[in-house]
N, C-alpha and C positions, 0 to 999 in steps of 0.2 A: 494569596491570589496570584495566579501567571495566566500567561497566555493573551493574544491580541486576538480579538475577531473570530474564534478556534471553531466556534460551532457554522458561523457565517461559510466559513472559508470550506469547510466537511459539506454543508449542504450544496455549494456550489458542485461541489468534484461529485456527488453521488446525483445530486440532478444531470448531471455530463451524464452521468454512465447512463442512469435511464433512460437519458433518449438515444443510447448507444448503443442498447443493450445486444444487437449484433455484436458489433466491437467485441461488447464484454464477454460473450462465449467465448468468441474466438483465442481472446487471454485466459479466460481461467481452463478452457479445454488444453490449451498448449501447456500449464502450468500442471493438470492432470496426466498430461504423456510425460512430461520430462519426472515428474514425481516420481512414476509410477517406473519410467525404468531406470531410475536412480538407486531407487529403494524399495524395488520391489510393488507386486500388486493387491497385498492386503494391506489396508487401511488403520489393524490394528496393530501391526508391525511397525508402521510407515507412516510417522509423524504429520511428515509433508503430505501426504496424500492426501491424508485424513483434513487437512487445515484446508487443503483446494478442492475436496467434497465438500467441506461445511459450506466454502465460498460459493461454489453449485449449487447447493441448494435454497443458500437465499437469494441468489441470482433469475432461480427458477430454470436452469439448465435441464433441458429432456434426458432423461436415463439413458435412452440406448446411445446419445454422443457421449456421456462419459463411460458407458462400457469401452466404448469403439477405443476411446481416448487413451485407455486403461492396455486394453488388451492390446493399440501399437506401443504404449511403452513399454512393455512386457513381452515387446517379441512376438505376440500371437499373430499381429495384423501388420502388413508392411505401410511404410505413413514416412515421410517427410522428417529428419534426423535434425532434431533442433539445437541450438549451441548456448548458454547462457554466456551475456558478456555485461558486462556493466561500463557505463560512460559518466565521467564525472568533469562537471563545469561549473561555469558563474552566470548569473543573468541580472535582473537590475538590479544594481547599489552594490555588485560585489556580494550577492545573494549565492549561497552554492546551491547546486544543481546537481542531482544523482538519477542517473538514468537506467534504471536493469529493465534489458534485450531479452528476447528469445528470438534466435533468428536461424534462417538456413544459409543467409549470405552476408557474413562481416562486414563485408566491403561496403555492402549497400545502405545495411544500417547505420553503420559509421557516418557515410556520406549524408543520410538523412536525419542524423541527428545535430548530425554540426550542421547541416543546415537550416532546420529549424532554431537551435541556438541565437546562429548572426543573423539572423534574417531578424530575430526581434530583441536586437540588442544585449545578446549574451556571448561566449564564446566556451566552446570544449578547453579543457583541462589535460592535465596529464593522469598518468593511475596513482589513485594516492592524495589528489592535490587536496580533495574536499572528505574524504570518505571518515575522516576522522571527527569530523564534527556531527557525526549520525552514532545512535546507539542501538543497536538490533536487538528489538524487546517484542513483546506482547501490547498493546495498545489500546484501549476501548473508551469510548467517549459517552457516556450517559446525559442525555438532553438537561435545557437549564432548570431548573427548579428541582433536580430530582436529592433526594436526600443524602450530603455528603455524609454523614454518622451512618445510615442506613448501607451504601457506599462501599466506606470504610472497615467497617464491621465484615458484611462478608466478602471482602476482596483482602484483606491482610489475613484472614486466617488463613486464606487459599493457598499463601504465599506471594499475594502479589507487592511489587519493592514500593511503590509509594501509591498516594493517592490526593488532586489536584482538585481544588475548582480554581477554574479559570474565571478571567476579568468575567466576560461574557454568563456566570453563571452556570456554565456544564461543567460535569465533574469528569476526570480525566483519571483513570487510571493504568498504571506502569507494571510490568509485570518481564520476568525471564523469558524465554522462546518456550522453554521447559517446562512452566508454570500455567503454559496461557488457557490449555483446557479444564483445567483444577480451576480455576480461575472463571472460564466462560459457564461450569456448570455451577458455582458458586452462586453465580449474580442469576443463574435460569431460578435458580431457589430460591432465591432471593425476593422474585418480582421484579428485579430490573434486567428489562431493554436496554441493551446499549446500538445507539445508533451508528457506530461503528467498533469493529471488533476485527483485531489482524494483528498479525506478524509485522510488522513492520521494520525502516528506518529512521527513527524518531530524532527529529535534530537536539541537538544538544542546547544550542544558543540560538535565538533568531534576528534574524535582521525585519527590522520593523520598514513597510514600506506604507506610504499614503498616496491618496492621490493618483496622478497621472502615472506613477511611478508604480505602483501597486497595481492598474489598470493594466500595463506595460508589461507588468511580470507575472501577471497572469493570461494574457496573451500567451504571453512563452512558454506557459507552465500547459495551455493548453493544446497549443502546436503539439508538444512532444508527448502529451497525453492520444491526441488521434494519430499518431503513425503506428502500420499495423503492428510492427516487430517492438513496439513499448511493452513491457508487463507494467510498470510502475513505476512514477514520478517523486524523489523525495526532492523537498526544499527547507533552506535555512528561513526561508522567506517568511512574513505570518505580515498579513494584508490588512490593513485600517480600512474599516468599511464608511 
């Protein structure tokens, strides 16, 4: 058994996005231009594309913004030239804090990310300081009750590296960046929904927060979740509810 709070903590961050869900075009459409003229605008070519289509479509993203999204990354359409940058800090208890940008102006998101940081009791970092305590996987979290043998079964033959039920009762599966679609159609055949499903930066160790202090650091985790130029929030953090 691992994990503190895991499924609490997931409902919380996708209830945000729902009632966001402007916001969240605006990320996963930015996520589909940078994809798209990174690596190209077929899908079956293009890993990343393909993982920020999936995100579209359970998002409910309208087609013709991901054409539009597709064909400026690809040169077709002229659009707004984005930079990826990543920021890395601490927030409450000595929690790390990993912040990936997409932005048109450094300066600004820089400024707007450290300022969210100390404004709720954290502080920006140097490059490097926390990025080590993250492990860049495939991620999926399957609601409480659901069958870890069942699970298990079809996510290890997929290839995925391990498989978790948490305190909370959801089962938690790990997997390579490389593995994760082998993987996501595994459990479609399976019958299992996983209520989350990503690429992620999955922390390695977590700092257990309770209380006023968890209250605190999720404050902070949601400040830098609403600025526009955020893609994605990772934390060492995991929250006692």
């Amino acid at each position: 058994m691992a994990g503190h709070s895991k499924w609490a903590n997931i409902q919380h961050r996708k209830n945000r996005q729902d009632a966001k869900r402007g916001s969240l075009w605006t990320k996963i459409i930015r996520e589909v231009t940078v994809a798209a003229r990174d690596g190209g605008p077929d899908p079956l070519m293009n890993a990343r594309l393909r993982l920020a289509l999936d995100k579209a479509r359970l998002g409910n993203v309208p087609k013709d913004k991901l054409q539009a999204a597709i064909a400026r990354g690809s040169g077709k359409l002229e659009g707004v030239s984005y930079e990826e940058v990543r920021y890395e800090g601490y927030g409450i208890g000595g929690a790390a804090v990993m912040v990936d940008c997409m932005t048109d102006n450094r300066t600004r998101t820089a400024a707007e990310v450290r300022h969210a940081l100390t404004k709720h009791g954290g502080n920006l970092g140097t490059d490097g300081s926390v990025a080590f305590m993250f492990k860049h996987c495939g991620q999926f979290l399957l609601a409480p009750g659901t069958s870890e043998e069942q699970a298990m079964e079809a996510a290890l033959e997929a290839g995925a590296e391990d498989v978790i039920t948490n305190d909370d009762g959801s089962v938690e599966i790990v997997c390579a960046p490389g593995d994760f679609q082998a993987v996501t159609e595994a459990l479609d055949r399976a019958g299992l929904k996983p209520e989350v499903a990503e690429v992620t930066m999955k922390a390695t160790s977590e700092t257990v927060l309770a209380g006023d202090d968890a209250a605190r650091m999720q404050k902070l985790l949601d400040a830098l979740d609403d600025l526009d130029d955020v893609q994605s929030v990772y934390t060492t953090a995991a929250m006692e509810q």
